[in-house]
C-alpha positions as semicolon CSV with decimal commas, in nm:
position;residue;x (nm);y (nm);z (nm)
1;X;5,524;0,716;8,593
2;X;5,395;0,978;8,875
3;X;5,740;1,055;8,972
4;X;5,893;1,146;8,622
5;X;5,500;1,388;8,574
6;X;5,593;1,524;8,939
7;X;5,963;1,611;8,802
8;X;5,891;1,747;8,491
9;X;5,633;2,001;8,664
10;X;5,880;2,109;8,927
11;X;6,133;2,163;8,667
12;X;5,919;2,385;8,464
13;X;5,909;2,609;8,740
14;X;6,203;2,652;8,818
15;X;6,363;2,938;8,605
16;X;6,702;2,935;8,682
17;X;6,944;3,056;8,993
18;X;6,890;3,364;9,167
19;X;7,179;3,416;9,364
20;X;7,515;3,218;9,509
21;X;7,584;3,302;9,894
22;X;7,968;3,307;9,974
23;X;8,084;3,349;10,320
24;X;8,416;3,551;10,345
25;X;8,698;3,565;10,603
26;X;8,761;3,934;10,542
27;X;8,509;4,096;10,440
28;X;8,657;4,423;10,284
29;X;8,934;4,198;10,066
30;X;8,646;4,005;9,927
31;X;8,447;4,272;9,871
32;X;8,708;4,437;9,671
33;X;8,811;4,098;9,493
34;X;8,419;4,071;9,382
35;X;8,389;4,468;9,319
36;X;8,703;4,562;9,207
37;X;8,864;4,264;9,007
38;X;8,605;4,049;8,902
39;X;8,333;4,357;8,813
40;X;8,061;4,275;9,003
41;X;7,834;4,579;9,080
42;X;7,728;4,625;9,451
43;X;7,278;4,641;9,427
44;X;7,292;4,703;9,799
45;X;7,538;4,663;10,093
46;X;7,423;4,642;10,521
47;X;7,601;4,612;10,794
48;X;7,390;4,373;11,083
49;X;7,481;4,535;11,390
50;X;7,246;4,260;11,559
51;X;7,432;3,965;11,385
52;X;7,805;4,184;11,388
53;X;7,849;4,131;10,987
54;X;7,790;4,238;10,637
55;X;7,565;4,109;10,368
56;X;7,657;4,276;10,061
57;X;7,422;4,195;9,729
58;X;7,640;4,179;9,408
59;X;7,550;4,176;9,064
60;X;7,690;4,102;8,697
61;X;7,494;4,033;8,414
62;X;7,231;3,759;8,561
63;X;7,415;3,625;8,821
64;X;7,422;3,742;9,177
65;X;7,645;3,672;9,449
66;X;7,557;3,709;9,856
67;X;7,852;3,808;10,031
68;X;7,872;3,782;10,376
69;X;8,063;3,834;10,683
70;X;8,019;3,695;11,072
71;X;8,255;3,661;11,311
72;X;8,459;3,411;11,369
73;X;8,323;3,168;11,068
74;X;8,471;2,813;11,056
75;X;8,713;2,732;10,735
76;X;8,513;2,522;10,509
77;X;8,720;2,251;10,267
78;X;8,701;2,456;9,961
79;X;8,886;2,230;9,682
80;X;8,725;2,127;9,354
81;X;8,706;1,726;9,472
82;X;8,563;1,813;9,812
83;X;8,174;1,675;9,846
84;X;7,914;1,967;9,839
85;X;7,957;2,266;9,558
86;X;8,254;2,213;9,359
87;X;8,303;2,570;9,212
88;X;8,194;2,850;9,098
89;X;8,205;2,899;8,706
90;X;8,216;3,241;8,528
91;X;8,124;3,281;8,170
92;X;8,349;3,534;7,957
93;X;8,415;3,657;7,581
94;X;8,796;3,626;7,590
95;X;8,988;3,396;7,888
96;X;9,295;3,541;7,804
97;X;9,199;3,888;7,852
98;X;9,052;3,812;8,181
99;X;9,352;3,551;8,294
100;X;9,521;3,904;8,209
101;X;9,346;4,135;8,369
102;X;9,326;3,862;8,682
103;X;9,707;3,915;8,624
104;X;9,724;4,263;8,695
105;X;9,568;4,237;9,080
106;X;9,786;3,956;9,111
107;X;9,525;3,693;9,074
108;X;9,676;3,348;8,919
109;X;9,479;3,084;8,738
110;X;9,578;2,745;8,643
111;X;9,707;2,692;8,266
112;X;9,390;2,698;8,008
113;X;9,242;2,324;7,945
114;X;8,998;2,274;7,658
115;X;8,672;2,053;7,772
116;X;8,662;1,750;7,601
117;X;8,308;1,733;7,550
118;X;8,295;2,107;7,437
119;X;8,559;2,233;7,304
120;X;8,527;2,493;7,487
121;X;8,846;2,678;7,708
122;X;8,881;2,715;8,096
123;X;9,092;2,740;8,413
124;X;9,062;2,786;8,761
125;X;9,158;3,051;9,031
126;X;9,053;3,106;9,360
127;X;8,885;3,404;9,537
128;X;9,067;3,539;9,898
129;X;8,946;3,292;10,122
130;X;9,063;3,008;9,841
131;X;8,719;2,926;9,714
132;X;8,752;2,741;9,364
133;X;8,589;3,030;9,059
134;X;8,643;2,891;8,709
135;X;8,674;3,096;8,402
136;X;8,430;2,902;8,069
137;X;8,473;3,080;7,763
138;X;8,140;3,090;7,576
């Protein structure tokens, strides 16, 4: 009975997540696939001279993203049934408009599935360096 009393009083303090760190491969196409397509507003962007990369801090709505850069990064297995984080999931109004607007930069998603449990619509696209970002319409 301790354990499930230890649990619950962990989980009450725990509000939520703060941020998602994301290592890119090219830093400036990322950077402009965060910025530029997906709307993310830059809070604040440095360049690590010491460490030779970026660390740009990224915001939309609650969510925050880490976006880095170092040198010479290994490839990490990036698809949906690999073990570790599985995706990335973006709420939106309207998945059409933003499979559209995805669209326009040339960005490609997977046809629109409806979750069984839910109801609810969603796809999947990938970001430049082919990490899995899924579209859930709320």
């Amino acid at each position: 009975m301790k354990k499930v009393e230890q649990m619950d009083q962990a989980s009450g303090n725990i509000l939520g997540f703060h941020h998602v760190a994301i290592i890119a491969s090219n830093y400036q196409r990322s950077r402009h696939f965060y910025v530029d397509v997906l709307g993310f507003v830059v809070i604040a962007e440095n360049f690590r001279a010491e460490r030779n990369s970026w660390k740009c801090d990224l915001k939309i709505g609650e969510a925050q993203i880490e976006l880095f850069s170092f040198p010479e990064a290994p490839p990490r297995v990036s698809r949906p049934e690999a073990c570790g984080l599985r995706h990335l999931a973006f709420c939106v109004k309207d998945i059409s408009a933003t499979i559209e607007h995805l669209k326009d930069y040339g960005v490609e998603s997977e046809p629109v599935r409806t979750d069984p449990y839910t109801g609810r619509l969603f796809t999947f696209f990938s970001d430049p360096d082919g990490l899995p970002l899924e579209l859930y319409q709320v």
